[in-house]
N, C-alpha and C positions, 0 to 999 in steps of 0.2 A: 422929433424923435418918435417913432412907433414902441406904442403900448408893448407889453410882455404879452399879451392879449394874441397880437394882429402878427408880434413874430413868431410865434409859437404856430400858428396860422398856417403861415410860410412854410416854417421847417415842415408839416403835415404835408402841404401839397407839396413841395418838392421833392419827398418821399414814396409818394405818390406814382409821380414822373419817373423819378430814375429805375421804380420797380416795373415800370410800363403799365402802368393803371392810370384811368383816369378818376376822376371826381364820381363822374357818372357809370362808373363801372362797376360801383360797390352797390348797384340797384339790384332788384327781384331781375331772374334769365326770360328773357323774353319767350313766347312762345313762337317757334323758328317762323320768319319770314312775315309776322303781324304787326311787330313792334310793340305787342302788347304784353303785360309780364304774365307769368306763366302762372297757374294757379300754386301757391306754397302747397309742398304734400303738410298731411297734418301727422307725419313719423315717418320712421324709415324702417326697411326690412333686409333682407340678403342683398347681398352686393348684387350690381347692375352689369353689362359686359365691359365697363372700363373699370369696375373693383367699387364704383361711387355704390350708395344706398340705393335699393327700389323703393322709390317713392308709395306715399298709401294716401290713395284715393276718399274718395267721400263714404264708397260702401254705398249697400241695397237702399235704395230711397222708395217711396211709398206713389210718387209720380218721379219722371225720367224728364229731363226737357233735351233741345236738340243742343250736342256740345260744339264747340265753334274749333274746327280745324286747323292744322297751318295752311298758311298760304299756296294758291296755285304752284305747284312748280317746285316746291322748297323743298319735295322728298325724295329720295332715290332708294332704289331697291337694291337690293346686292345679294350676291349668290354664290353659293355654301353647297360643297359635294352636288353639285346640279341645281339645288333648290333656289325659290325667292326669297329671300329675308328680307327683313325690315327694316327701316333704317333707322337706327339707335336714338338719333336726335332727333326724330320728330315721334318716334315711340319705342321708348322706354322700359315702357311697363309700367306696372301700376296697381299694389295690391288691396285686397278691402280689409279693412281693420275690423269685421264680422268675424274673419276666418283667423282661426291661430292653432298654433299646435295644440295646446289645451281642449280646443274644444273642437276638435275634429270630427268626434262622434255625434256631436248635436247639428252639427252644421254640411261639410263635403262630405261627410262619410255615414252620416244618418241610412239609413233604410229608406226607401220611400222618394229616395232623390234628394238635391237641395236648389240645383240651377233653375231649375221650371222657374220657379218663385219671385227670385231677383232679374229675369232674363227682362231686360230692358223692351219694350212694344217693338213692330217692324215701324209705325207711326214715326219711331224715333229714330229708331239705326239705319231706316231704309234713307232719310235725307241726310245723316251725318256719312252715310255707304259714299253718295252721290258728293259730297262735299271732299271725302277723305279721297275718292279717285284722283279730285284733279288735283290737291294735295300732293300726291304720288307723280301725276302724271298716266293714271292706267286709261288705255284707252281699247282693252280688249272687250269681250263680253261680261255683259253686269252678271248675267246668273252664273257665268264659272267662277266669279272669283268668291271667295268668301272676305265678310266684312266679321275678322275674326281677332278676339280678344289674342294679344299674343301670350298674356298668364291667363289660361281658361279660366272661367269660371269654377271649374271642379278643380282647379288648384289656388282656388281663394283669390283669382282674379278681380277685379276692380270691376262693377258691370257696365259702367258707363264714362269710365274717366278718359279724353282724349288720349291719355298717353300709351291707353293699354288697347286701343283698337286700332287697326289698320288694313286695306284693302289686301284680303292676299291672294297674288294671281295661282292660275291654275298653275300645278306639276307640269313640267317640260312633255311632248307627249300627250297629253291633255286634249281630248276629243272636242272639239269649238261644237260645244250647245248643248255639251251631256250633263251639264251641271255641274254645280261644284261637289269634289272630291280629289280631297289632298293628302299629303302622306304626315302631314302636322300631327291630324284628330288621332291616329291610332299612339302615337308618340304619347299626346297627355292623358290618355284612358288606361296605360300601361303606368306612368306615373304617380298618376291618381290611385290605381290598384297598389303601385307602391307607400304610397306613401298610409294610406286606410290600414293597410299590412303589417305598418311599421318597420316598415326596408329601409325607409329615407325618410328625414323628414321635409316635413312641409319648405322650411325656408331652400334646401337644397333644391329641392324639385324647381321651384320658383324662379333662383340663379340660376340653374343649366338650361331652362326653357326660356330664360330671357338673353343668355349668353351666346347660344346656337342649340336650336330646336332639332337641327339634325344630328347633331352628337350628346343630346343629352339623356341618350338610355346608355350609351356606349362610356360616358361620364359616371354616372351615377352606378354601374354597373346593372341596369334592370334589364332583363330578360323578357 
């Protein structure tokens, strides 16, 4: 006869099963396409584009190292009123736990600037740029595309965390070799003006720029 122990056991995994889970499914999400688990954020902030929390990154570190990407292949891009977006599962977003609404004034909205400070070296972003392409799959011009935080920095963006950077190709239209210039940056500069303003706050701006970057002036109602 089995211990109270080893059926109690039982009734667990076959609870398990009939909910369509495995044993192994109750681990850390892997980071798409590595097999490896995904870093734990260390809090959550506004909702993500499926309503889940935007994870929060490590924040301004004092040295940057190079972050490890998903795998070849594993990302696709998708596209919103003509534009590229990003694809949700391999970047998320990802905000720094520096920036809050409290302290807005010492921090995004200071005088003087505050991105120069934390902007991660090119030493770093230039080989995680090269890594994150074939991640994607891009295989246009490296200087048009921008290797761009999808929550900026001047909206308390994450400076270095895999989930908040991604390869983004140039605007449809787009001159091959004029450089990068996309219709993203004037989006969170108008944001950012929002939010310093007190039009919006912080966590809003965050969701609608992680949600879709092309309707979130027309969301938040900013001008």
């Amino acid at each position: 006869m089995r211990s109270t122990r080893g059926a109690a056991s039982s009734v667990v995994l076959a609870g398990l099963l009939l909910a369509g889970c495995s044993p192994g499914a109750l681990g850390g999400a892997p980071v798409p396409g590595t097999g490896s688990p995904a870093a734990a954020p260390s809090g959550t902030a506004s909702g993500g584009t499926d309503g889940s929390a935007i994870a929060v990154g490590a924040g301004p570190q004092k040295t940057y190292t190079v972050q490890r990407q998903p795998a070849a292949g594993s990302c696709h891009y998708r596209t919103e009123h003509g534009e590229p977006l990003e694809d949700p599962t391999c970047t998320p977003g990802a905000i720094s736990p520096a920036v809050t609404q409290s302290n807005l004034a010492s921090t995004i909205c200071r005088k003087g600037g505050y991105t120069s400070g934390i902007r991660p070296s090119t030493s770093v972003t230039g080989k995680e740029k090269k890594l994150n392409a074939a991640s994607y799959g891009y295989t246009g011009r490296m200087g048009d595309a921008e290797y761009d935080h999808l929550i900026s920095l001047q909206l308390g963006g994450d400076p270095n965390d895999y989930r908040n950077l991604w390869v983004e190709p140039a605007d449809p239209g787009h001159r091959s070799g004029a450089g990068v210039n996309n219709k993203k940056d004037p989006v969170e500069t108008k944001l950012h003006t929002a939010v310093c303003k007190g039009q919006v706050t912080l966590a809003a701006a965050q969701k609608a720029i992680v949600t879709d970057w092309t309707t979130a002036l027309s969301v938040l109602h900013v001008t």
